[in-house]
Backbone bond lengths (Angstrom), bond angles and torsions (degrees), N, CA, C in turn:
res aa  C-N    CA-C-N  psi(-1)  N-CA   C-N-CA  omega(-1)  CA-C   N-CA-C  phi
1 X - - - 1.476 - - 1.528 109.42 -
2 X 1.014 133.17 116.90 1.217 151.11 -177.17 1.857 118.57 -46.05
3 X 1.097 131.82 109.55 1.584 126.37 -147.81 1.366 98.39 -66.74
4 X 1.384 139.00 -22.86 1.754 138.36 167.02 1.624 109.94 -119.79
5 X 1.633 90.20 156.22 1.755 109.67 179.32 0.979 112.86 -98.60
6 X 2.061 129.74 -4.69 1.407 134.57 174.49 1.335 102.54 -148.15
7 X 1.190 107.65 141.01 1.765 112.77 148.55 1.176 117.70 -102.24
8 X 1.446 124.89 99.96 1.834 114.84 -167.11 1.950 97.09 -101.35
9 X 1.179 121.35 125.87 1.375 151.61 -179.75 1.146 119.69 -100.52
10 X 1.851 128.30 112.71 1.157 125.70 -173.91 1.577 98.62 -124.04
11 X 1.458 103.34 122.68 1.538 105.29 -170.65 1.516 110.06 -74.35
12 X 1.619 127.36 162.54 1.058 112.10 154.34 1.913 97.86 170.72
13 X 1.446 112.79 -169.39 0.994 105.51 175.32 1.769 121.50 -108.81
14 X 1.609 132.33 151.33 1.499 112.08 175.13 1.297 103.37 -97.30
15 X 1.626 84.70 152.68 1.861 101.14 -171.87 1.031 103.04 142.44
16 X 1.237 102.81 134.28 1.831 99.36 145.56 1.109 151.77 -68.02
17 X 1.845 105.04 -14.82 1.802 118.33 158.67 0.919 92.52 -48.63
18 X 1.282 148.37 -63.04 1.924 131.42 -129.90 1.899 87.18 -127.64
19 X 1.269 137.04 54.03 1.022 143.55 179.48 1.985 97.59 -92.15
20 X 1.237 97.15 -76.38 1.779 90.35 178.05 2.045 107.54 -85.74
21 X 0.806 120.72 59.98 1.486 130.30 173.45 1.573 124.52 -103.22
22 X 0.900 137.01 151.13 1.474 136.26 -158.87 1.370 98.15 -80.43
23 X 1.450 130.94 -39.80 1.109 138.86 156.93 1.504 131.19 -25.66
24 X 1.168 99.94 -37.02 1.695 116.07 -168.53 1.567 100.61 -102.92
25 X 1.080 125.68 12.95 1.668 128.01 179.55 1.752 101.00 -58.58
26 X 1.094 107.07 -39.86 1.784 103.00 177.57 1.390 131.05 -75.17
27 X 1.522 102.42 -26.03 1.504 120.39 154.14 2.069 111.03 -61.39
28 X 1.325 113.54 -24.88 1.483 88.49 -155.62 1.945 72.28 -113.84
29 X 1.122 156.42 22.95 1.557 152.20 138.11 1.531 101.66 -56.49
30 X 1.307 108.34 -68.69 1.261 112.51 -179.29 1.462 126.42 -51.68
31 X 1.550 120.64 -23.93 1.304 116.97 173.16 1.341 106.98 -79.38
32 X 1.607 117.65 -39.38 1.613 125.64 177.40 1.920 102.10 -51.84
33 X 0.894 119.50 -49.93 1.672 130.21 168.82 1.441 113.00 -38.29
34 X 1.717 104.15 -49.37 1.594 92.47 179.01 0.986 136.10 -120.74
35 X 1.760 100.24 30.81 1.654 119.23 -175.57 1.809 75.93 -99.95
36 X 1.423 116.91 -63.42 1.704 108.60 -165.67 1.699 106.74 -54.58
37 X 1.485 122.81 -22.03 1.161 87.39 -178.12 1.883 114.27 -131.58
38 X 1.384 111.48 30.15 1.120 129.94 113.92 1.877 84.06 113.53
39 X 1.277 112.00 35.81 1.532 148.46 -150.45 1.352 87.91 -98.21
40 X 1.164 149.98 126.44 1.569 161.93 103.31 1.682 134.87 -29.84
41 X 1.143 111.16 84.99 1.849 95.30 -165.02 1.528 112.95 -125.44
42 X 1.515 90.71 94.90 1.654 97.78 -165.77 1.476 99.29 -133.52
43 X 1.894 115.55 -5.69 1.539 102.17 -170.17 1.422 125.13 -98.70
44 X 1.064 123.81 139.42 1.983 114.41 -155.21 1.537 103.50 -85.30
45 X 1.003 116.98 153.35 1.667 138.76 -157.56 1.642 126.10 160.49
46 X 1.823 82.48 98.22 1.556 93.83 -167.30 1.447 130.52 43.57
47 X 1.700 83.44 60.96 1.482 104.09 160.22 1.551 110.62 61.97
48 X 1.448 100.45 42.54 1.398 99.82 -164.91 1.663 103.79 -165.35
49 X 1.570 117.49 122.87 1.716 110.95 167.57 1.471 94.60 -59.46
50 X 1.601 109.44 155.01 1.292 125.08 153.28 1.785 121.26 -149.33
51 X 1.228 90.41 152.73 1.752 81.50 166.45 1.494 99.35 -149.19
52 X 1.632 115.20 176.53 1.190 122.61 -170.98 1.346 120.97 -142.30
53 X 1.406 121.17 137.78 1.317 102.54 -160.03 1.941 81.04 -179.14
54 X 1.647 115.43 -174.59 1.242 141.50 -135.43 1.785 89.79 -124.81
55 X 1.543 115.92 125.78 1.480 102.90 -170.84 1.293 86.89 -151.89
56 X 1.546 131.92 111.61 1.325 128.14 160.22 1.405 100.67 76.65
57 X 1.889 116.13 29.26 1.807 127.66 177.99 1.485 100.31 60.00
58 X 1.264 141.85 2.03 1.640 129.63 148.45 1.142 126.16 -93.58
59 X 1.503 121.59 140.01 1.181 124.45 156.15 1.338 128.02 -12.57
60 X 1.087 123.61 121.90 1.778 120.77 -179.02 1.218 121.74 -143.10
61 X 1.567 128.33 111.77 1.577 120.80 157.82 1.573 97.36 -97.35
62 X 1.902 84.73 137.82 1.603 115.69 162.08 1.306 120.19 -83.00
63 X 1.176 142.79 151.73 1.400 139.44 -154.34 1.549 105.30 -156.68
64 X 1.381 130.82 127.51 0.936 135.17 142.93 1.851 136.20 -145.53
65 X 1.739 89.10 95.77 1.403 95.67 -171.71 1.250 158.37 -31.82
66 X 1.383 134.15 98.94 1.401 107.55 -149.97 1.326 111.31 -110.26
67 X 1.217 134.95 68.76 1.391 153.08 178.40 1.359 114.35 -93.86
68 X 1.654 119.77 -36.17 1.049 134.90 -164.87 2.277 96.85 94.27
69 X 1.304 80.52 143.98 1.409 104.84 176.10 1.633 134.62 -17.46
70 X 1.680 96.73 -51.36 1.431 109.77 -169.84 1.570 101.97 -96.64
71 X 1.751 128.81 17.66 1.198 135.92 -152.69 1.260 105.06 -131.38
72 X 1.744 110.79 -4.54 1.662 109.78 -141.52 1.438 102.53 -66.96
73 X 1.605 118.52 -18.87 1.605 116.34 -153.23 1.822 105.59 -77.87
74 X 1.268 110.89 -21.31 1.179 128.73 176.78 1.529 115.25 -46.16
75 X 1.584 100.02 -55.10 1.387 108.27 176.85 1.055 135.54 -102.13
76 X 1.485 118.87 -2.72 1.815 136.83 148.44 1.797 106.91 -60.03
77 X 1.447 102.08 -28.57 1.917 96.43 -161.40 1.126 89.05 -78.25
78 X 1.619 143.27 -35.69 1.473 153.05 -133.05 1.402 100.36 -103.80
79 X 1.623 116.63 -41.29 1.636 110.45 162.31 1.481 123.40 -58.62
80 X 1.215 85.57 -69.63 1.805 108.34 167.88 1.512 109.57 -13.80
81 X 1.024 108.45 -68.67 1.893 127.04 -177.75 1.512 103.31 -82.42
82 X 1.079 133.81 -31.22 1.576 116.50 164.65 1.344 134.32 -67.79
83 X 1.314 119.63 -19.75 1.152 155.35 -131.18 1.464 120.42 -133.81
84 X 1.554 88.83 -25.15 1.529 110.53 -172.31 1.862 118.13 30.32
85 X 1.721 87.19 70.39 1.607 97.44 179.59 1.353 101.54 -133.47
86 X 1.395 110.13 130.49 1.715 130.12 -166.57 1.354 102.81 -79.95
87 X 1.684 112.94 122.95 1.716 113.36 -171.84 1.151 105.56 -71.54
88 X 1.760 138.96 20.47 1.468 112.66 142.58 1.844 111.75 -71.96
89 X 1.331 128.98 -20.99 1.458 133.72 -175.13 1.269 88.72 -113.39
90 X 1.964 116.58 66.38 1.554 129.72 139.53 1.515 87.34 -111.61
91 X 0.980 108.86 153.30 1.835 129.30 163.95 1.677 89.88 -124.43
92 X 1.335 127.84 122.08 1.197 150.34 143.16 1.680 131.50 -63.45
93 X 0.994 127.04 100.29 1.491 101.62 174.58 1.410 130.22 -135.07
94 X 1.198 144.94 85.40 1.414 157.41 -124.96 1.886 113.14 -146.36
95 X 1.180 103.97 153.54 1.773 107.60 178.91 1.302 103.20 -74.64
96 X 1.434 107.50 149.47 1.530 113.47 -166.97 2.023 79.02 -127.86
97 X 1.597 116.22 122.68 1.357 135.35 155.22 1.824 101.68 -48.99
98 X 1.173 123.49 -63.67 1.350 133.19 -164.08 1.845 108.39 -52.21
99 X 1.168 118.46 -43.24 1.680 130.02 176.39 1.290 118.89 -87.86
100 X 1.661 112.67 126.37 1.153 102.67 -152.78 2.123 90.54 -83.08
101 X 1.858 94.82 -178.76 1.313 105.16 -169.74 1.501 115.21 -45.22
102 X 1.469 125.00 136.80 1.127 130.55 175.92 1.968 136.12 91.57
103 X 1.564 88.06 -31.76 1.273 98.62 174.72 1.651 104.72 -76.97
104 X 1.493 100.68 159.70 1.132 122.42 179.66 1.751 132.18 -125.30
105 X 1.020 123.85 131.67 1.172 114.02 -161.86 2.178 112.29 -128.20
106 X 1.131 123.86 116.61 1.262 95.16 180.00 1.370 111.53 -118.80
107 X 1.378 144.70 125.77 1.104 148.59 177.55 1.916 133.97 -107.92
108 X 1.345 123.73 151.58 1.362 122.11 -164.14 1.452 102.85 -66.32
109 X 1.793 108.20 -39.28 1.344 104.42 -164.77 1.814 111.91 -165.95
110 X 1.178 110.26 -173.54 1.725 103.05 168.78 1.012 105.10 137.40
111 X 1.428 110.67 -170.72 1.565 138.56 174.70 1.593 103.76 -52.38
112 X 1.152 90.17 160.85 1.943 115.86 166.60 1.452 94.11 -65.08
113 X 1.373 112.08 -66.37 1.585 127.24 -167.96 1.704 108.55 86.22
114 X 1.231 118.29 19.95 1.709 128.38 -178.37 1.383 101.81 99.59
115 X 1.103 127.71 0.90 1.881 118.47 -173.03 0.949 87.93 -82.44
116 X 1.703 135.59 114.49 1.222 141.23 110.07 1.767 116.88 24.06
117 X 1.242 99.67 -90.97 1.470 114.31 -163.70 1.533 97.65 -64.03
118 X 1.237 131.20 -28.98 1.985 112.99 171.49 0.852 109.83 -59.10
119 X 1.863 112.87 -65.80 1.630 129.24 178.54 1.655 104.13 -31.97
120 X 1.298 142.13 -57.84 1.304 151.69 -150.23 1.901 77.25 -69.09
121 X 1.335 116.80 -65.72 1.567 107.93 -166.54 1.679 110.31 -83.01
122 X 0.776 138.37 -22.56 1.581 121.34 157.82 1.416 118.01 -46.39
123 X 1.458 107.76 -41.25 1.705 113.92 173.51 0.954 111.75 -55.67
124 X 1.616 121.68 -70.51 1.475 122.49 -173.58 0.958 113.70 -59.63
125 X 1.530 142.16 -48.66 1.640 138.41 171.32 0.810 112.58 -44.19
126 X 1.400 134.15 -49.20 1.448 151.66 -145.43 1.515 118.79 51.72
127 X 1.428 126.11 50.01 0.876 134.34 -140.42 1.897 114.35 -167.98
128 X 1.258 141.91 105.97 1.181 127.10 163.17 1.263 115.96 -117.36
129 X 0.715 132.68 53.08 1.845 158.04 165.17 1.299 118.12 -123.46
130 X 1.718 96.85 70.80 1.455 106.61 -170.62 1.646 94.70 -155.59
131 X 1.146 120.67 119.30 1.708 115.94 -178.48 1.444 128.20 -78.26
132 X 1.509 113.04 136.08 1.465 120.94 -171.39 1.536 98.49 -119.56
133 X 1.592 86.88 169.91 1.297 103.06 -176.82 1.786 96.21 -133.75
134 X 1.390 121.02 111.58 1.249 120.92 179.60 1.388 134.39 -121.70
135 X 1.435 113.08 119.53 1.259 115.40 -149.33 1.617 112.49 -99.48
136 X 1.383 127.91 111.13 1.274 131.17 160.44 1.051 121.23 -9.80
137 X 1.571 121.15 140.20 1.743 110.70 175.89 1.992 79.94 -167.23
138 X 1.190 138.34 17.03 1.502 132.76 143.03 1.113 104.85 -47.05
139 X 1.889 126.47 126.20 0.944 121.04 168.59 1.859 116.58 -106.66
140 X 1.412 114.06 18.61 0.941 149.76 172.47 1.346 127.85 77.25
141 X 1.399 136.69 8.59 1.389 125.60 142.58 1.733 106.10 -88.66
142 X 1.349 100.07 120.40 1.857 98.12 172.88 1.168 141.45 -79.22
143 X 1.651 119.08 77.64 1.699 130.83 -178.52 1.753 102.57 -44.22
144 X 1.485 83.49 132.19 1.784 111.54 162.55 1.590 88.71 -42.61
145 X 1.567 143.76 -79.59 1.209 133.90 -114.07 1.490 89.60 -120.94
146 X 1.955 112.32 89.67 1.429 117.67 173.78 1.529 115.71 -44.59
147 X 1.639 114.32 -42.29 1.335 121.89 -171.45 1.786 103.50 -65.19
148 X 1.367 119.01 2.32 1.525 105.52 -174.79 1.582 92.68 -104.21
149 X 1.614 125.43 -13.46 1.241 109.63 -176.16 1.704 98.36 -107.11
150 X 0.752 99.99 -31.04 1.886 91.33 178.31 1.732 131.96 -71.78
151 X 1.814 78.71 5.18 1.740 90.98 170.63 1.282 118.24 -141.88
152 X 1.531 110.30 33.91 1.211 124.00 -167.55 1.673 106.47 -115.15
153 X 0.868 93.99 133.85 2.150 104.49 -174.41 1.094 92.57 -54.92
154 X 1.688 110.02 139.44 1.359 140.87 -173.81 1.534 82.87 -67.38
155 X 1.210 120.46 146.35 1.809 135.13 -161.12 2.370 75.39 -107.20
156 X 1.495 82.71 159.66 2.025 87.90 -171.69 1.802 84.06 -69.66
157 X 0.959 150.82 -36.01 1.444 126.53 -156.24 1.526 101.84 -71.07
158 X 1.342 115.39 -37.95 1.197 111.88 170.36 1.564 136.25 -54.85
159 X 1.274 100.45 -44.93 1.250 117.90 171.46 1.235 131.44 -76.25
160 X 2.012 100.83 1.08 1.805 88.00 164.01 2.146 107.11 -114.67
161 X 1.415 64.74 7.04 2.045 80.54 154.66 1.166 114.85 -93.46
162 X 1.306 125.64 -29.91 1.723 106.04 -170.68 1.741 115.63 -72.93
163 X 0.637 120.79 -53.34 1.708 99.45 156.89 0.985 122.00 -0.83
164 X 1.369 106.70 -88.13 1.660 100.96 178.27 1.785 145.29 -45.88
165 X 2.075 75.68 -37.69 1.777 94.46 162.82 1.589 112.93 -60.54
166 X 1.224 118.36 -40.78 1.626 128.07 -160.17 1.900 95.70 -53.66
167 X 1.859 88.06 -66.56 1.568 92.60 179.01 1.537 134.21 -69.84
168 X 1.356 97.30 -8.65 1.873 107.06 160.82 1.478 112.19 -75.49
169 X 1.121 138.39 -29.90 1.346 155.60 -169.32 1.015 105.89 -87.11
170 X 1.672 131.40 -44.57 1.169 126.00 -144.64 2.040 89.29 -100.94
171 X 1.642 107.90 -36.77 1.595 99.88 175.81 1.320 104.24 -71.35
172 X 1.285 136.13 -10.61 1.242 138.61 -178.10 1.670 105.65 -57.45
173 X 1.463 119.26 -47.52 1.612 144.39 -138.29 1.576 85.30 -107.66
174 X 1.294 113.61 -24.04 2.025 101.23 -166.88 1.429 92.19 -101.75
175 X 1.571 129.98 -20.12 1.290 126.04 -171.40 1.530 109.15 -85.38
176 X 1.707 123.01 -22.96 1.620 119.53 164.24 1.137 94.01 -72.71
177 X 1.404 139.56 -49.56 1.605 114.12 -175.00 1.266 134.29 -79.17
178 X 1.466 122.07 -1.63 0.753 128.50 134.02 1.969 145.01 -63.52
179 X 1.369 100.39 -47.27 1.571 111.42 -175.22 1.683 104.41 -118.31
180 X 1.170 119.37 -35.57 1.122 112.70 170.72 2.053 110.22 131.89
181 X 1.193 109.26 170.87 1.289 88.85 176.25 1.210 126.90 -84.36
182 X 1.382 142.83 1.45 1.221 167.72 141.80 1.283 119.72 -5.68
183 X 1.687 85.27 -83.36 1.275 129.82 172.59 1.539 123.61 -56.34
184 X 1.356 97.06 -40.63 2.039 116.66 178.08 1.528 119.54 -74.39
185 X 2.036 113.61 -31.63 1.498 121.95 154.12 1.332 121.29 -32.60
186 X 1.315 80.84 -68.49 1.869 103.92 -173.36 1.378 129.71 -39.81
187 X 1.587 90.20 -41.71 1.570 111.97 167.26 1.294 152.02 -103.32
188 X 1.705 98.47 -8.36 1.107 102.65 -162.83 1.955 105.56 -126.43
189 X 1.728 97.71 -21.32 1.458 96.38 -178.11 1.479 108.82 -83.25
190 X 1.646 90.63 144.33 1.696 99.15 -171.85 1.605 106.48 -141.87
191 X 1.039 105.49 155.29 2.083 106.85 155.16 0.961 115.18 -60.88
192 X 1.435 129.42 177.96 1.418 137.13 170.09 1.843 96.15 -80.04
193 X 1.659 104.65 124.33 1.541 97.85 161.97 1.609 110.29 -21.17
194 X 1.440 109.06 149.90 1.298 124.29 177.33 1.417 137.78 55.09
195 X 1.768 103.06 -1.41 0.964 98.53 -173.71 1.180 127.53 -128.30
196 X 1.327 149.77 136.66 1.723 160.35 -101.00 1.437 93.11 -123.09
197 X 1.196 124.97 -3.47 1.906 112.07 -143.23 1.652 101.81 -108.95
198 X 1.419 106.57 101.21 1.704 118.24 158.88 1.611 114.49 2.45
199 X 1.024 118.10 150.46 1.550 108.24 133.46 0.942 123.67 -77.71
């Protein structure tokens, strides 16, 4: 029997350059994850912080890769297989360029959609049938050069929103492990407050 019931994965980059960056939104879910549930994730394992602890009454390793971004699949495949945890019980969670700021989106499965760091783990898994949770960071005029906004300091308006994003995201991630992803669509994916715009 496999020693966890999730591997939950928060993408992002290490460093402190890209510490408050739109980029690192999956890095700072995962800390919101193990401040609420009282989770520690400082110990290295395959190229990756982790800690372990009880999230929604299942088993849970926290994950945050430290390969750098475009590397992440390296060190999701290396848990995965150490761990012996089946990449449908990966929870993914990373900034999505395509959604504008704030909204949230969680899905069963799919494309990279140009993110680097999925593409890097669909490869190595070999596998995209694995559910994410992806968090908006469009701040709504759309620059040619994604890499200038996905590594660009959260601007202060943003940053006295992320709070709220952290803990929308983070019940987002305890409610698939808890009810399932089904169940977590239904309830939890939204637009950005105020705003009219499709996916």
């Amino acid at each position: 029997m496999p020693e966890f019931d999730k591997l939950v994965v928060g993408l992002g980059n290490p460093g402190d350059e890209y510490q408050h960056t739109a980029h690192n939104l999956g890095f700072l879910v995962i800390d919101r994850l193990a401040a609420r549930g009282g989770i520690k994730v400082g110990r290295k394992d395959c190229r990756a912080l982790v800690g372990q602890g009880t999230v929604a009454g299942k088993r849970v390793m926290l994950a945050k890769p430290q390969t750098f971004m475009n590397l992440s699949g390296e060190s999701v495949q290396g848990l995965l297989v150490k761990h012996e945890i089946a990449p449908a019980d990966l929870i993914l969670v990373y900034d999505e360029l395509d959604l504008p700021w704030r909204s949230v989106r969680i899905r069963p499965s799919g494309s990279a959609a140009g993110h680097r760091g999925v593409d890097s783990i669909i490869r190595d898994v070999g596998t995209s049938q694995f559910p994410r949770v992806r968090l908006g960071i469009h701040g709504g005029r759309r620059e040619k050069d994604g890499v200038r906004i996905v590594l660009a300091k959260l601007k202060r308006a943003q940053r006295e929103e992320l709070d709220e994003l952290l803990d929308y995201a983070s019940d987002a991630v305890e409610s698939i492990i808890a009810e399932g992803v089904e169940k977590s669509m239904a309830k939890f994916n939204r637009r950005a407050p105020g705003s009219n715009e499709e996916e």
